[in-house]
C-alpha positions as CSV (number, residue, x, y, z in Angstrom):
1,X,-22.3,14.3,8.4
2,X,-21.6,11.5,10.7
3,X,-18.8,11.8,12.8
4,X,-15.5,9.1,13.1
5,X,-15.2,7.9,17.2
6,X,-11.7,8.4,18.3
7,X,-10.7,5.2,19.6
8,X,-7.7,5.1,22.7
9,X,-5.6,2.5,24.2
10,X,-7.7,0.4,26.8
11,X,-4.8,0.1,29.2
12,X,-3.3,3.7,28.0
13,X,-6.6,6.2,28.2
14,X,-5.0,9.3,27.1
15,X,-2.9,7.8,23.9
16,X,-5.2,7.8,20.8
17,X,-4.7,4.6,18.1
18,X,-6.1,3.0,15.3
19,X,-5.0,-0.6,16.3
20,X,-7.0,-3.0,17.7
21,X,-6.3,-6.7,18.7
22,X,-7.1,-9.4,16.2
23,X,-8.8,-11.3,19.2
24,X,-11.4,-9.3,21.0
25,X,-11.5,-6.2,19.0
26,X,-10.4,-3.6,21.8
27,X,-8.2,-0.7,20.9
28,X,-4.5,-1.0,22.3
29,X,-1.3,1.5,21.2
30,X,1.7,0.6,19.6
31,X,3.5,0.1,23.4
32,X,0.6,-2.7,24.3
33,X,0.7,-4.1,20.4
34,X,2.5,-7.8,20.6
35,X,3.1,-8.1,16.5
36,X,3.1,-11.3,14.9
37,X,2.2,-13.4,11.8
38,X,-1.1,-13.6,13.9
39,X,-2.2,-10.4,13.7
40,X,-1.7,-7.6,16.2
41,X,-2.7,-9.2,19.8
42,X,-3.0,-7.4,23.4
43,X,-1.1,-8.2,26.2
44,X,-3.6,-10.1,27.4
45,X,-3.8,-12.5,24.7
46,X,-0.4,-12.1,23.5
47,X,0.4,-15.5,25.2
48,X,-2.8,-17.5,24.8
49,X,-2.9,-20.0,21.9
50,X,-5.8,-20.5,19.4
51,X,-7.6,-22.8,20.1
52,X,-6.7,-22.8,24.2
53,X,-9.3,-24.7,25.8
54,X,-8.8,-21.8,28.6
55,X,-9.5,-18.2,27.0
56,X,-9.8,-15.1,28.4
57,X,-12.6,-13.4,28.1
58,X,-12.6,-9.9,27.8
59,X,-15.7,-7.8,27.6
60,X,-16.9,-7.1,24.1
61,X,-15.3,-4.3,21.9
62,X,-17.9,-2.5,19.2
63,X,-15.8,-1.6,16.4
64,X,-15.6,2.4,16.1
65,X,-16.8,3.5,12.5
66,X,-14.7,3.5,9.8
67,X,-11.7,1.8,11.7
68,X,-11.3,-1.9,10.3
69,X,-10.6,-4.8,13.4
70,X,-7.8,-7.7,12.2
71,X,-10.9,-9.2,11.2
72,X,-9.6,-11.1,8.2
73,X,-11.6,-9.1,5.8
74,X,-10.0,-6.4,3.2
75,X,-12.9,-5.4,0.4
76,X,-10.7,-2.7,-1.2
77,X,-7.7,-5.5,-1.7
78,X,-9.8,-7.8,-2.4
79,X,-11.3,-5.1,-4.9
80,X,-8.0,-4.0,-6.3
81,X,-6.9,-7.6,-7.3
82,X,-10.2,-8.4,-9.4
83,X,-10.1,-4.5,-10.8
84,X,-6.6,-5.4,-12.2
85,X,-7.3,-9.3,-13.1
86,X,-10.3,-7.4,-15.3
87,X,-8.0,-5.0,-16.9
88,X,-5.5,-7.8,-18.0
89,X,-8.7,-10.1,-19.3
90,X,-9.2,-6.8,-21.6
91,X,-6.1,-6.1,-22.6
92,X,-5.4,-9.8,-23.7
93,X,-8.9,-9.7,-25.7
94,X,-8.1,-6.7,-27.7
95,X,-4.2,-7.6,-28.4
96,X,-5.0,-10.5,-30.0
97,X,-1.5,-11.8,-28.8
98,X,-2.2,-14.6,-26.3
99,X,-2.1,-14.6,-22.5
100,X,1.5,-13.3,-22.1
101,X,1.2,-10.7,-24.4
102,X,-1.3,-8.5,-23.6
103,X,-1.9,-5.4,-25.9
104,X,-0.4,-7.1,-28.6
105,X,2.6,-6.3,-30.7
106,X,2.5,-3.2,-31.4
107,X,0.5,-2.4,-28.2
108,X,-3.3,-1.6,-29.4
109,X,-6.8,-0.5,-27.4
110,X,-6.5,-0.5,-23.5
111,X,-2.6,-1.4,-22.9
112,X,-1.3,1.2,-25.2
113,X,-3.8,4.0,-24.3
114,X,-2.7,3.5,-20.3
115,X,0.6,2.4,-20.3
116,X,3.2,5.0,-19.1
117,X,5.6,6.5,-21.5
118,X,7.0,10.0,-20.9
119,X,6.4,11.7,-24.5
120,X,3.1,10.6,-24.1
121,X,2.4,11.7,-20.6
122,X,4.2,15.0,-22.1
123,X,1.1,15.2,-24.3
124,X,-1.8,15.6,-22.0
125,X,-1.5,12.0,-20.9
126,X,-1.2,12.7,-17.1
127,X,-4.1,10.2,-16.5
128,X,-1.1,7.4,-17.2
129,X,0.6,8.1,-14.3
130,X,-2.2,6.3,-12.5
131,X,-4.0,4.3,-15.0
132,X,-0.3,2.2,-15.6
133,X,-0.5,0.9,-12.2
134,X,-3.5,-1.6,-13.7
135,X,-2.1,-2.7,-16.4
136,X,1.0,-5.5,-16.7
137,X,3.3,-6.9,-19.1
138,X,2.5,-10.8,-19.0
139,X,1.1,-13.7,-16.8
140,X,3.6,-13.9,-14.0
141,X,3.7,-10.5,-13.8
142,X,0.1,-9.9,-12.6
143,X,0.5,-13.2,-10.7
144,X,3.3,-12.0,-8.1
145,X,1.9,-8.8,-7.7
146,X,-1.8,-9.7,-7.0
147,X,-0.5,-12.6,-4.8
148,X,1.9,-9.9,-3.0
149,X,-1.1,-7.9,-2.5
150,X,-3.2,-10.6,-0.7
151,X,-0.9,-11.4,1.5
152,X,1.1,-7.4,2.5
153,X,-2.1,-5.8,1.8
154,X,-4.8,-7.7,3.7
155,X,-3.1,-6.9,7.3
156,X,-2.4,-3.5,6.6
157,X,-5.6,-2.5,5.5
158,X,-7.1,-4.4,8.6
159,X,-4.8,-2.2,10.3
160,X,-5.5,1.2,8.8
161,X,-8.8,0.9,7.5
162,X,-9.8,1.4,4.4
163,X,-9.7,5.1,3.1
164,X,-6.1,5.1,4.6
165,X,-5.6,2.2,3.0
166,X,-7.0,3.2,-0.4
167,X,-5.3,6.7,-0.5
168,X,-1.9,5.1,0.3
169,X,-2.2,2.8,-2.5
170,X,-3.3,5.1,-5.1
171,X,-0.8,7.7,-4.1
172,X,2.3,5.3,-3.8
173,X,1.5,3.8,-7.2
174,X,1.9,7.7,-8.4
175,X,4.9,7.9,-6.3
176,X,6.6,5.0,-8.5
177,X,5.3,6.3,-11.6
178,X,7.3,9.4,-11.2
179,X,10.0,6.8,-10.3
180,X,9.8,5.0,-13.0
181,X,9.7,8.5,-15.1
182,X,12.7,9.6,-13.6
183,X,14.5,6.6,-14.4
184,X,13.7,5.7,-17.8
185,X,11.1,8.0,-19.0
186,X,11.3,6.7,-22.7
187,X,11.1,3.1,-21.6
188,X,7.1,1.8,-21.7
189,X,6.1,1.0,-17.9
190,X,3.3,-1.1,-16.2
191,X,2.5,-2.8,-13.2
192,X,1.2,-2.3,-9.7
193,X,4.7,-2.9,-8.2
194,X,5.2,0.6,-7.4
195,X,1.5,0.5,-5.1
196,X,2.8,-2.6,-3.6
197,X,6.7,-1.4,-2.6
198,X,4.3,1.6,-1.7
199,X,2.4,-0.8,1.1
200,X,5.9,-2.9,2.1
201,X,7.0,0.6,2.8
202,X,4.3,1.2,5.3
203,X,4.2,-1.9,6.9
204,X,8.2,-1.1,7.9
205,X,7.1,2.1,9.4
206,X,4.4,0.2,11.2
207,X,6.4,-2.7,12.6
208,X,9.3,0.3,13.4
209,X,6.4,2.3,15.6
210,X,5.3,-1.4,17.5
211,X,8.3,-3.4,17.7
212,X,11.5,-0.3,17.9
213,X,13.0,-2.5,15.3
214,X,13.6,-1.1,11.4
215,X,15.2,-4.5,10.7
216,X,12.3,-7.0,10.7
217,X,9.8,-9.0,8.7
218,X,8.9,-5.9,6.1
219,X,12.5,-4.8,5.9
220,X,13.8,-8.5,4.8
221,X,11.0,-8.7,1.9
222,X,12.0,-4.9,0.5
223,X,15.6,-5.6,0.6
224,X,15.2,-9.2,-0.9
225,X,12.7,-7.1,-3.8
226,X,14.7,-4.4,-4.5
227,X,17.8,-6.6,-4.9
228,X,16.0,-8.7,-7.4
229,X,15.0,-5.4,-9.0
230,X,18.4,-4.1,-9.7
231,X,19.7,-7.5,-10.6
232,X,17.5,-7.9,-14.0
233,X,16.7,-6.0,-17.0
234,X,13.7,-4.8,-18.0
235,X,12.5,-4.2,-14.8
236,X,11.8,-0.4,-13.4
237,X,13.7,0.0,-10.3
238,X,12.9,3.5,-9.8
239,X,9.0,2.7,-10.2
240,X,10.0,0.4,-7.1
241,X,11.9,2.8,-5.2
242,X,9.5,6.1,-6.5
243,X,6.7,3.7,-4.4
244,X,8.7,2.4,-1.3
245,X,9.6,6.2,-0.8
246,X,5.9,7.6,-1.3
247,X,4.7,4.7,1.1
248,X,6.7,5.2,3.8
249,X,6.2,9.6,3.7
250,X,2.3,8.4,3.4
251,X,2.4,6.5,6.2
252,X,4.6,8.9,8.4
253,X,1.9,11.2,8.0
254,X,-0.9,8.8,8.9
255,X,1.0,9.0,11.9
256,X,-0.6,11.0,15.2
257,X,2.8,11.7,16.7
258,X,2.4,12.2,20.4
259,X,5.0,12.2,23.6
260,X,8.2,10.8,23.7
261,X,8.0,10.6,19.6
262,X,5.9,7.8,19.6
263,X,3.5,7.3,16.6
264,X,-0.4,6.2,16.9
265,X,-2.6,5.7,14.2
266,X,-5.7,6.7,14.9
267,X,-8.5,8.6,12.4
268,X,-7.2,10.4,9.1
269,X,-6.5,13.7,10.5
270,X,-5.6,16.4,9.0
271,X,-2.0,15.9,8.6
272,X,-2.9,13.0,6.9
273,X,-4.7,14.3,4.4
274,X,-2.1,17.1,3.8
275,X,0.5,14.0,3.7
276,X,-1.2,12.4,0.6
277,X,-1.9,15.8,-1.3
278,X,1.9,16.7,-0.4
279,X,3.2,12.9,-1.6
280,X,0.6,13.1,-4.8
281,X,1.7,16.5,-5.9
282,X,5.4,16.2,-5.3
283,X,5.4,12.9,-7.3
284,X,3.2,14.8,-10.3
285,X,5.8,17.7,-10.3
286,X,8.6,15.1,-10.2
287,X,6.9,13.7,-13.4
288,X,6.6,16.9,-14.8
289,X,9.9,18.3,-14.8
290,X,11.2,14.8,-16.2
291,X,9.1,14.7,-19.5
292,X,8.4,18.5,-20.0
293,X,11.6,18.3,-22.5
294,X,9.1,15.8,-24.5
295,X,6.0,18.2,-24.8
């Protein structure tokens, strides 16, 4: 079994991180972290432009296994976006009801054996809670969310790598399926929105940890969303709110919590690992206790 380096700040030796700078590669804590819509950057190169005709050069940085650089590559996002455009090309083909109707009316085939719906979760359908975070309602639907994803889940996955990255996605999608369940559990529920409040919640956590600040870029977009959410019918604020919640107790366990309170985010550890099993299960029983008056 091969082993994971443990990476640690190259101006802080004894603080361990999962960060690197999106410039040379080298590992730097959230104390050294200048971020920016650039990417995370070291002090060093916090101040140089792009493009500078005068770089610095600093010596070069292999990347420690499994830890992804702000390298501008994200497979599992990239992934996840063509896993749920090829679910929504299915469900349109076998509903028979045109591009912004998938399933068809009544629902048939894919879309009505994944879609959420509590009596039917009640009935052995547990697999829903997961399998209704692939599926969505009509064109601008899947549009907005896959184009959320590119551009919140690209960065973070640079950032955590991806089997953090993966395991907070799946698990905050759950999250806002119990959510969504304890909201309206007789109301019929798709959509990855749940996953993706799941990642806006983890990206406030992270810019909290590097800038002190809860009140910045990540914060603006989940207020903005969740004021939208409450503001129209038909759409399942508690599958948004289920996911934000499950993100942000995901990625406090990511979290290597060392002096002074400070957060780095180095290799899963084992407090990560108990995080997601904690976050998957409680979400589950959530779910359970919601519809078990259905069964």
């Amino acid at each position: 079994m091969s082993t994971v380096e443990t990476r640690y700040c190259y101006r802080h030796p004894d603080r361990e991180t999962g960060l690197s700078c999106s410039d040379c590669g080298r590992p730097i804590c959230a104390d050294c972290a200048n971020f920016g819509p650039v990417g995370i950057r070291c002090p060093d190169h916090a101040s140089v432009r792009r493009g500078a005709t005068t770089r610095l050069k600093p010596r070069p940085v292999r990347r420690a296994p499994g830890l992804a650089l702000a390298s501008g590559t994200a497979p599992v996002t990239t992934a996840l976006i063509a896993i749920n455009a090829l679910v929504y090309l299915v469900t349109v083909a076998q509903g028979h009801g045109g591009l912004n109707n998938p399933g068809g009316n009544p629902p048939r085939g894919l879309y009505l054996d994944w879609l959420l719906f509590g009596p039917l979760v009640a009935h052995g359908g547990w697999y829903r809670l997961v399998t209704s975070m692939f599926l969505h309602g009509f064109v601008l639907h899947i549009v907005f969310n896959m184009v959320a994803l590119w551009f919140i889940g690209r960065p973070l996955e640079q950032y955590l790598g991806p089997v953090r990255y993966i395991g907070l996605y799946m698990v905050s999608g759950l999250a806002g399926s119990a959510g969504a369940l304890l909201q309206a559990p007789l109301a019929p529920t798709v959509g990855a929105s749940g996953a993706i409040f799941g990642i806006l919640g983890a990206m406030m956590i992270l810019e909290w940890q590097v800038t002190g600040r809860l009140a910045g870029q990540a914060m603006t977009w989940i207020v903005i969303n969740l004021v939208i959410s409450f503001s129209f019918s038909g759409i399942s604020w508690g599958g948004h709110l289920g996911g934000l919640i499950g993100g942000i107790l995901v990625m406090l366990a990511y979290a290597h919590w060392g002096d002074r309170g400070r957060a780095q985010y180095g290799q899963l550890g084992l407090g990560g690992a108990l995080g997601l099993v904690a976050v998957a299960a409680g979400s589950i029983a959530v779910a359970y206790f919601r519809v078990r008056g259905y069964a």
